[in-house]
C-alpha positions as CSV (number, residue, x, y, z in Angstrom):
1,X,0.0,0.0,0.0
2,X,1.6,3.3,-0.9
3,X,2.6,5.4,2.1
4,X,2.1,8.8,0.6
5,X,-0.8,8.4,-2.3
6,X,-3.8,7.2,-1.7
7,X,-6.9,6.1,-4.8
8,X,-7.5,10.2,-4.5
9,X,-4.0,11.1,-4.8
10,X,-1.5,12.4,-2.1
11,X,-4.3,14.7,0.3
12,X,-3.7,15.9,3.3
13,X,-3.9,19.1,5.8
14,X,-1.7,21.9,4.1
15,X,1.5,22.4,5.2
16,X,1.0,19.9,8.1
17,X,0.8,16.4,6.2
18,X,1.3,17.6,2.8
19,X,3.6,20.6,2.5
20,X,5.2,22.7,-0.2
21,X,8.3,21.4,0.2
22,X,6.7,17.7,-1.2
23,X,5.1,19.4,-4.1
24,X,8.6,20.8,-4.8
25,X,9.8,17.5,-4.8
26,X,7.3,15.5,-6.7
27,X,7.3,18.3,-9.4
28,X,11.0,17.8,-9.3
29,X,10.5,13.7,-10.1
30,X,8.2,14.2,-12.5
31,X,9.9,16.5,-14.5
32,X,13.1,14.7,-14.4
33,X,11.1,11.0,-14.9
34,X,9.5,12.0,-17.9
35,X,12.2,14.7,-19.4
36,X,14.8,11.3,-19.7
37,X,14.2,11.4,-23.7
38,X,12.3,14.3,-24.2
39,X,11.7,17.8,-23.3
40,X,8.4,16.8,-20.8
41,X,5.3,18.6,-20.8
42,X,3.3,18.9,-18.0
43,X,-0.7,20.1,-17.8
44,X,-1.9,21.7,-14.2
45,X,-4.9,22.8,-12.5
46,X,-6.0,23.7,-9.3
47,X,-9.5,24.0,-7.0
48,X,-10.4,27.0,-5.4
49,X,-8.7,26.4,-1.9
50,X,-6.5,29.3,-0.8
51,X,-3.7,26.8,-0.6
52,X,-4.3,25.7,-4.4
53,X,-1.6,28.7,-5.6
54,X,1.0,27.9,-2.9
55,X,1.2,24.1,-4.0
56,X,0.9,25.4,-8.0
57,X,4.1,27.5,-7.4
58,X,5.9,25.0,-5.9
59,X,4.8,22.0,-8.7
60,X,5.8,24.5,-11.1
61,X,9.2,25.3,-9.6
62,X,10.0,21.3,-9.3
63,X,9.2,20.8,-12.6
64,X,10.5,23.7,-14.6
65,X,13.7,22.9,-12.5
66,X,14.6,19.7,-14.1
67,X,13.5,20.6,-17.4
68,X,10.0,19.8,-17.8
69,X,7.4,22.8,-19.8
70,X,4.6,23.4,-16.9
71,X,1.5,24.1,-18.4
72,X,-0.9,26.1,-16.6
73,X,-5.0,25.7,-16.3
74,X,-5.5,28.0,-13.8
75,X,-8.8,27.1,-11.4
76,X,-10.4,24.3,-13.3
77,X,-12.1,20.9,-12.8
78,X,-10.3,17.2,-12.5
79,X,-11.9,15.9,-15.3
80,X,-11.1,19.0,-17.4
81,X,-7.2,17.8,-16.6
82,X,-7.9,14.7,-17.5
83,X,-10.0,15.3,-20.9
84,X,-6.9,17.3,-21.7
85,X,-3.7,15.4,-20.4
86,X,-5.3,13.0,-22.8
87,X,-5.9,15.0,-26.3
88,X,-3.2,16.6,-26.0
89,X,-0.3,14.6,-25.7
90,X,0.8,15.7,-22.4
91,X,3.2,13.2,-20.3
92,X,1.4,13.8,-17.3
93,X,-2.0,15.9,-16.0
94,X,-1.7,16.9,-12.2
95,X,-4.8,18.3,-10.3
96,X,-4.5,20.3,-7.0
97,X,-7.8,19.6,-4.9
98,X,-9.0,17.7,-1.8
99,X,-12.3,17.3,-3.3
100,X,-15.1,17.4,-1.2
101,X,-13.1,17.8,1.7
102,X,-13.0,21.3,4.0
103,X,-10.4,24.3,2.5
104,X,-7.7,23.5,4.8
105,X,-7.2,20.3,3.0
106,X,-5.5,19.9,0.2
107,X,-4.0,17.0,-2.7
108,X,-2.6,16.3,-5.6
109,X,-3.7,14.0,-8.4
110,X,-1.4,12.3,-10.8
111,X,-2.8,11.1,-13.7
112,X,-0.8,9.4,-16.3
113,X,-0.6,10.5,-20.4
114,X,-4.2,8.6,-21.2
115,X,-6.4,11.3,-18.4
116,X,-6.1,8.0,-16.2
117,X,-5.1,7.3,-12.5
118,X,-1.2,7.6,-12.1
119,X,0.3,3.6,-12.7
120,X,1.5,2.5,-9.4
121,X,5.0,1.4,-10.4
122,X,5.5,5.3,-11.4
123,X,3.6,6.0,-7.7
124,X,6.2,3.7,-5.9
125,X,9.3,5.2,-7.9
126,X,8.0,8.5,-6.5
127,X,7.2,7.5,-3.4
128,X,10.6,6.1,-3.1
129,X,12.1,9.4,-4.1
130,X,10.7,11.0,-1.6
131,X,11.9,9.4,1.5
132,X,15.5,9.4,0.1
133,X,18.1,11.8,0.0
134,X,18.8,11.3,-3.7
135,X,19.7,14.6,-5.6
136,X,17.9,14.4,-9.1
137,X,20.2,17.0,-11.7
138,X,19.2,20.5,-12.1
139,X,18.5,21.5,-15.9
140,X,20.9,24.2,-16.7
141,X,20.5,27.1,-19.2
142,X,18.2,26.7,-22.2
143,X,17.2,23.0,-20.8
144,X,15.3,24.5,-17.7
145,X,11.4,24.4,-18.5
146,X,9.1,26.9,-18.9
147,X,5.6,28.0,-17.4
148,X,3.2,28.3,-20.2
149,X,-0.7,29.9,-19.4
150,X,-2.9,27.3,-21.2
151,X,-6.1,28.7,-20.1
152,X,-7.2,27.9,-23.5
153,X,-7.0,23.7,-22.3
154,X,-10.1,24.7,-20.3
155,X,-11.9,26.4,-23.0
156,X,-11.4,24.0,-25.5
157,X,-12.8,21.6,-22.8
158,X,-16.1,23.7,-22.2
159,X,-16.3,23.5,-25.7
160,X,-16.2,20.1,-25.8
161,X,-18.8,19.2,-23.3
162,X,-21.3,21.7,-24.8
163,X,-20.7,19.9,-28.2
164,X,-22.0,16.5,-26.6
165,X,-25.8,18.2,-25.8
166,X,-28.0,16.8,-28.4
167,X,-30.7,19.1,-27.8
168,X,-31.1,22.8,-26.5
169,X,-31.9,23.5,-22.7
170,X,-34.8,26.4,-23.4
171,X,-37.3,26.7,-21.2
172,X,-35.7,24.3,-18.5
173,X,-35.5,26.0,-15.2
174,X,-31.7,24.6,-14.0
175,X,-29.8,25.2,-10.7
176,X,-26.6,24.7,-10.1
177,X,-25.1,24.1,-6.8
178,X,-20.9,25.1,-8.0
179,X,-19.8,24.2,-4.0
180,X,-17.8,27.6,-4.5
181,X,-15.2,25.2,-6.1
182,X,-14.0,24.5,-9.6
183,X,-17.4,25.0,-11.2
184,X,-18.0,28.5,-10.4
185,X,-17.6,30.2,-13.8
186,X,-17.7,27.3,-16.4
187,X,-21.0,25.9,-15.3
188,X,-23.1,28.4,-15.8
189,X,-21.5,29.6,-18.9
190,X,-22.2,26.0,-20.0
191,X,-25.6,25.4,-19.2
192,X,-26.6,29.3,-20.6
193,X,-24.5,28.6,-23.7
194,X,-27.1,25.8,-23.7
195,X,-30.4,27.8,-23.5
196,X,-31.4,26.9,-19.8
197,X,-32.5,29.6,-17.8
198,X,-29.7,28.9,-15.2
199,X,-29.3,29.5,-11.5
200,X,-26.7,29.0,-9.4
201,X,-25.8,29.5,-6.3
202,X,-22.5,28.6,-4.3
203,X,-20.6,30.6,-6.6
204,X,-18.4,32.9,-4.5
205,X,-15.2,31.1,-3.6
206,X,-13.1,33.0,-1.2
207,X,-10.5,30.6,-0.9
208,X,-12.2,29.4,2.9
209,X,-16.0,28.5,1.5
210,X,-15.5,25.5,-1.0
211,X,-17.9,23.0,0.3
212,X,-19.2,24.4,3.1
213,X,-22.8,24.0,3.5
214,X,-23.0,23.3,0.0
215,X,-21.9,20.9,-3.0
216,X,-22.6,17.4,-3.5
217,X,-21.9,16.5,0.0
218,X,-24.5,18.7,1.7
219,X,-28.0,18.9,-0.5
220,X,-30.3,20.4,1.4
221,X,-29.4,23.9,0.2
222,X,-29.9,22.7,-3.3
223,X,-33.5,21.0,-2.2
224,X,-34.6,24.2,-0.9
225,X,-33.0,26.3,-3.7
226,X,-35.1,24.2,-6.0
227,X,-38.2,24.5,-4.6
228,X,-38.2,28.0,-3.5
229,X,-37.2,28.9,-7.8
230,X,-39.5,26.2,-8.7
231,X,-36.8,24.5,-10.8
232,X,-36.9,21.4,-13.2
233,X,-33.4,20.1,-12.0
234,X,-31.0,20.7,-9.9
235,X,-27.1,19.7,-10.0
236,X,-24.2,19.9,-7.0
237,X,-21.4,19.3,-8.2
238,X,-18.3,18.9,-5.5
239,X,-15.0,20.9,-5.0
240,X,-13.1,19.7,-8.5
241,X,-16.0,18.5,-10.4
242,X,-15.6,14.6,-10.7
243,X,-19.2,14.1,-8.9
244,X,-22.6,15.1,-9.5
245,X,-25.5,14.9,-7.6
246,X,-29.3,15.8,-8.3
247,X,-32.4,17.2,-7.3
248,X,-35.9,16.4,-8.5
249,X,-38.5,19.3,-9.4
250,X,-40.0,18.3,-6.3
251,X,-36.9,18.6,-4.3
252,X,-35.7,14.9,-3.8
253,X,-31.9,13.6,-4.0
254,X,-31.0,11.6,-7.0
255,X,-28.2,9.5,-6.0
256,X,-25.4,8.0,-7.9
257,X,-27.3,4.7,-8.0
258,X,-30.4,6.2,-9.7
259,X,-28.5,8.5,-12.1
260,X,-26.5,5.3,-13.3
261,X,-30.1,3.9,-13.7
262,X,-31.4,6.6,-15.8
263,X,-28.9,6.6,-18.0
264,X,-28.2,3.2,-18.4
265,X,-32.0,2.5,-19.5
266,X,-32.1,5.7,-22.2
267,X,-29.1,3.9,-23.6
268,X,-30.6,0.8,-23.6
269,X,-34.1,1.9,-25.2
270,X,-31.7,4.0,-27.8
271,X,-30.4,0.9,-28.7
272,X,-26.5,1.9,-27.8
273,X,-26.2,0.0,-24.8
274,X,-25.7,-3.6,-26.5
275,X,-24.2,-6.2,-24.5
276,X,-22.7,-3.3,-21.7
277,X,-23.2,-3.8,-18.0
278,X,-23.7,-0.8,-15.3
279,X,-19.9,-1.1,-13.0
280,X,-21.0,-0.5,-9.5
281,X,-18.8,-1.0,-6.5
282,X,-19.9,-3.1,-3.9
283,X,-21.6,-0.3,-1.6
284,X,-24.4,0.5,-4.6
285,X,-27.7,0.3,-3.3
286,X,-29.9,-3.8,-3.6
287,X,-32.4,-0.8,-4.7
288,X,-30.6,-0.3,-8.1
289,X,-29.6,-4.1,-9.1
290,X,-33.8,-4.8,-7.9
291,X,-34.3,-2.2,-10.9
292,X,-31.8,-3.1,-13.2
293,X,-33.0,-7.1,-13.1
294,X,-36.4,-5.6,-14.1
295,X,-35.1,-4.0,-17.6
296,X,-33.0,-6.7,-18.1
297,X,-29.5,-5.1,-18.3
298,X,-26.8,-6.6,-16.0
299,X,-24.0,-5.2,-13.8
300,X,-20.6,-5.9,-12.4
301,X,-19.6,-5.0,-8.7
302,X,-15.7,-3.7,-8.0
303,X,-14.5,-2.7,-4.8
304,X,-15.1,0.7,-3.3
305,X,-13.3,3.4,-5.1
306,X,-13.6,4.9,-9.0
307,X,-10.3,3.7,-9.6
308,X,-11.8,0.2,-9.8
309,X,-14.7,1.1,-11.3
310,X,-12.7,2.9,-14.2
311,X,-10.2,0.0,-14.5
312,X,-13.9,-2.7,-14.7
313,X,-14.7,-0.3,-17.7
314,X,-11.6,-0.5,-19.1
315,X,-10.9,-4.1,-19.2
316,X,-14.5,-4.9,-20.6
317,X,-15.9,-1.9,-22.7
318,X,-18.6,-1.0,-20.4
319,X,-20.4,2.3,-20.7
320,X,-21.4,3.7,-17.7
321,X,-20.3,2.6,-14.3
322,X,-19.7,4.5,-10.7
323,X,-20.4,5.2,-7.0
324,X,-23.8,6.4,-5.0
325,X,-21.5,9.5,-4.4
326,X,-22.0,10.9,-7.6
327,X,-18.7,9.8,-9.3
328,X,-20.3,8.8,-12.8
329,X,-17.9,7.5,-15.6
330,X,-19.5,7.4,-19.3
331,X,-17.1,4.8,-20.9
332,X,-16.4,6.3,-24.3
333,X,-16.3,9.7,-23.1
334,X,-14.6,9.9,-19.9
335,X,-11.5,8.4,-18.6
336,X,-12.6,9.6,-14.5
337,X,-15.9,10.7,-13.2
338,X,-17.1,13.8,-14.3
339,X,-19.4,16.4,-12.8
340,X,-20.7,18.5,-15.4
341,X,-20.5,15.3,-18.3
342,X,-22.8,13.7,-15.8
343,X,-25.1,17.0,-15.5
344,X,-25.4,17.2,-19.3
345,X,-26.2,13.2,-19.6
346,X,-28.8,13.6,-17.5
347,X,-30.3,16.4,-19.6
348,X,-30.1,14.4,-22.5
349,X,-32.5,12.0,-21.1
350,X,-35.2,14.9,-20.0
351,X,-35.1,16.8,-22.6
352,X,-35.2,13.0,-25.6
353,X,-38.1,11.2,-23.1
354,X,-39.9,14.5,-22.3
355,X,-40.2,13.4,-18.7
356,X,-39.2,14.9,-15.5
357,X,-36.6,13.9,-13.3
358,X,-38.9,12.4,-10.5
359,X,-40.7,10.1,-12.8
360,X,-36.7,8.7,-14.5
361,X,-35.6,7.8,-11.0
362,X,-39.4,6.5,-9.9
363,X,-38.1,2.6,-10.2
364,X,-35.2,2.7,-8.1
365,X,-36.2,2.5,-4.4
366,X,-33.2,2.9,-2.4
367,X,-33.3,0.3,0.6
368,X,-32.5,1.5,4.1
369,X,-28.9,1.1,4.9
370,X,-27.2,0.9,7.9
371,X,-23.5,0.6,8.1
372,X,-21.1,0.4,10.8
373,X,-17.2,0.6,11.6
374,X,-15.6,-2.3,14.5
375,X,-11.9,-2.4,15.2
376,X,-10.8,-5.4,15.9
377,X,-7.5,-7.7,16.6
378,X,-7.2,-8.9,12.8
379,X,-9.2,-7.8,9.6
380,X,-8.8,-11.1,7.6
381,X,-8.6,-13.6,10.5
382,X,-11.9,-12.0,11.7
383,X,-13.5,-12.2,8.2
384,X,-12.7,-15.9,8.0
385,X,-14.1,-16.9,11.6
386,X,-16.5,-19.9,11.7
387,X,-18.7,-17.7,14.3
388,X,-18.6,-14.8,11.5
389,X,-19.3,-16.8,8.7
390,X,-22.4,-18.3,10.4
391,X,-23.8,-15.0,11.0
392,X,-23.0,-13.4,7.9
393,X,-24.9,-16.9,6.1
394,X,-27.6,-16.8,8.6
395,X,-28.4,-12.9,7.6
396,X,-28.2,-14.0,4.2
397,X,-30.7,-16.8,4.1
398,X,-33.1,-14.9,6.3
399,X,-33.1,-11.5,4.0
400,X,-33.4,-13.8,1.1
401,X,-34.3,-11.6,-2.2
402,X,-35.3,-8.4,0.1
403,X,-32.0,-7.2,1.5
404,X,-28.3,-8.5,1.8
405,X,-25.3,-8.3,4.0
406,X,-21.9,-6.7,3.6
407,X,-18.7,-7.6,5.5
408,X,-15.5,-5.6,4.4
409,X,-12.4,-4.8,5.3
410,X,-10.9,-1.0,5.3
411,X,-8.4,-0.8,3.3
412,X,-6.4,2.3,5.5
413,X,-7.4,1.4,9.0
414,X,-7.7,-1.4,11.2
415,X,-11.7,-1.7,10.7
416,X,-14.2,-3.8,9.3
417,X,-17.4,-2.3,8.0
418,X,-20.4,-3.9,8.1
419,X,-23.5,-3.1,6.4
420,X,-27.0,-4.4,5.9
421,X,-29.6,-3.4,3.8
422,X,-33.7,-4.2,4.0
423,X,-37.3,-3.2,3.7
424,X,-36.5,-1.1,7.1
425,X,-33.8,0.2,9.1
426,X,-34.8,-1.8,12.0
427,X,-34.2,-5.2,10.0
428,X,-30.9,-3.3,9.2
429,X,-30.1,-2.8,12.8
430,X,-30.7,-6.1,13.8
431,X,-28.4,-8.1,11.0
432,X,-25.5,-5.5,11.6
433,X,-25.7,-6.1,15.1
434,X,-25.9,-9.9,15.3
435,X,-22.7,-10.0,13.2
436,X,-21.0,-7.5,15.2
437,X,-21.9,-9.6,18.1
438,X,-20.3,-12.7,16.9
439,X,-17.1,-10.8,16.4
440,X,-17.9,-10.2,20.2
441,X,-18.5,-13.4,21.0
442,X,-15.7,-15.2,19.4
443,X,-13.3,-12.4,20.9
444,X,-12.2,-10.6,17.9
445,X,-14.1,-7.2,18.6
446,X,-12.2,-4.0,20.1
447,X,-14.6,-1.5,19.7
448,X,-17.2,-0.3,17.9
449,X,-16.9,3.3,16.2
């Protein structure tokens, strides 16, 4: 398991676990790693956390040290540095953002030359580099790099995602919750560009505000901004852009799980979807596979994380796959999850089946849920207990057809989740707590969390 990067990149409190001094260095690697053969070029862009600039400078003075050309996006969205890394031959994309997490957070994402999640040999290499003392040559005279302003990357990427609407947006009543992050400017100029009367609101980053109170992670501002405008839709996007989350007309969330069913079923009456599965990691609600088995179109479960929802797709040509958290890949377009792709998608499907959003996500009833977190003496040889195993297969052949059981292990602490989902949260309750108390029982339980 890498020390340093995790499946979101390297993220941490600035200047506490992730300082200027490692950007300096990782710009540094990468500049010299993929300048061996070539003069490298780099693409960048940041979020809107105050902290965004400081690690920029620093990325930019690491690479342009050992020769690489840093090329500059300014405040932009993940998937912007990924649709671009990609089209235009750049060695590397890097993204500075802690997503959804508060301002004084920050990360940075590594994403190889295909707009995809950084290869972990070229993570380890890095990794490596930076607990040594190894002194990587500075480029000298005409061979140190340059800092080029490539605002135009971001344009050409607007452009692209307005060219993928396949019908105009007049007379739909849109709002658009920007989490005063990466959004703030392009998504309104998209969806206006578009014909939708637009509204938006969390669209004032000060450098402190991104995500508070608003964003994918926290609806209810949306919900009421909705209904007090009487909108169609409503989208939330999160701090860089690679979720999406909507709102009904009448003010309800539409989840990851129900905006992979809509879309999956218009490509499937369209006639596009073929022999494609919906990629879902294992935490997607029973309440979407319940609906999927009813239109006949199958799926595939990963574990949790986009990186293995992405690397599903890959393998198998599917064409839509993600998370409940809004993180929506669309197969041939995207290489990561993409906010405002997954905005326009769904827009496709009101504005071609002339139906609003309510009545799309009508099919998918999302179970109850209940999950929750026990430390314990050993992950695996507490998932492999006889006493465990009997009350995992016990839930299981009492929920039958109208819930399941989840037993997993965290993959960064010492924890196993466990999860349940039925008809109601008191079946939940009492599943997750009968396996939880054969961990007890057979003396493999710490705590609970």
């Amino acid at each position: 398991m890498s020390k340093y990067f995790g499946t979101d990149g390297f993220r941490g409190e600035a200047n506490k676990s992730l300082t200027v001094d490692h950007a300096f260095k990782i710009g540094k690697y990468l500049g010299w790693y993929y300048g061996r053969n070539h003069k490298a070029r780099i693409v960048i862009g940041k979020d809107t956390r105050r902290s965004s600039y400081m690690f920029e400078y620093a990325l930019c003075a690491g690479l342009t040290s050992t020769g690489a050309d840093a090329y500059l996006m300014h405040v932009t969205t993940t998937p912007s540095i990924s649709y671009i890394t990609r089209t235009d031959d750049f060695d590397c994309g890097i993204m500075i953002t802690a997503s959804h997490n508060p301002y004084y957070d920050n990360g940075i994402k590594l994403m190889n030359s295909f707009g995809e999640k950084m290869e972990e040999n070229v993570i380890d290499l890095l990794e490596e580099y930076l607990d040594s003392d190894r002194v990587l040559p500075f480029a000298e005279r005409e061979n140190i790099g340059r800092t080029v302003d490539y605002a135009a990357g971001r344009n050409r990427y607007i452009g692209h995602l307005i060219s993928l609407a396949t019908r105009s947006y007049k007379g739909i009543r849109v709002g658009l919750d920007c989490a005063n992050g990466a959004t703030w400017q392009m998504a309104k100029n998209i969806f206006d560009t578009l014909g939708a009367d637009t509204y938006v609101t969390a669209n004032m980053p000060d450098g402190l505000n991104i995500n508070v109170d608003c964003g994918s992670t926290h609806l209810d501002n949306l919900k009421k901004f909705v209904l007090q405008n009487h909108l169609d839709v409503g989208f939330a996007f999160d701090g860089d852009a690679d979720r999406c989350l909507a709102v009904d007309e009448q003010g309800n969330e539409i989840n990851g799980d129900k905006i992979m069913y809509i879309c999956a079923k218009y490509m499937k009456d369209t006639g596009i979807f073929g022999k494609s599965k919906v990629v879902t990691t294992v935490m997607s609600n029973i309440g979407l596979y319940k609906a999927l088995d009813k239109i006949g179109i199958g799926y595939e479960k990963t574990a949790v994380g986009d990186k293995y929802v992405a690397e599903n797709m890959r393998q198998n040509g599917h064409l839509i796959g993600g998370e409940q958290s809004g993180h929506i890949i669309f197969g041939r377009l995207s290489s990561t999850g993409d906010g405002l792709l997954t905005a326009i998608k769904v827009m496709e499907v009101i504005t071609e089946d002339h139906q609003p959003l309510s009545v799309l996500a009508a099919p998918v009833t999302i179970y109850p849920q209940v999950l929750k977190n026990v430390v314990v003496t050993d992950k695996d040889e507490t998932m492999n207990s006889p006493a465990v195993q009997a009350a995992v297969s016990k839930a299981e052949e009492e929920l039958g057809d109208t819930g399941r059981v989840l037993l997993r292990k965290s993959g960064t602490e010492p924890l196993l989740r466990v999860m349940a989902e039925a008809e109601t949260y008191e079946e939940c309750e009492k599943y997750v707590d009968m396996i939880i108390d054969s961990m007890r029982q057979d003396g493999k339980l710490i705590k609970e969390q």
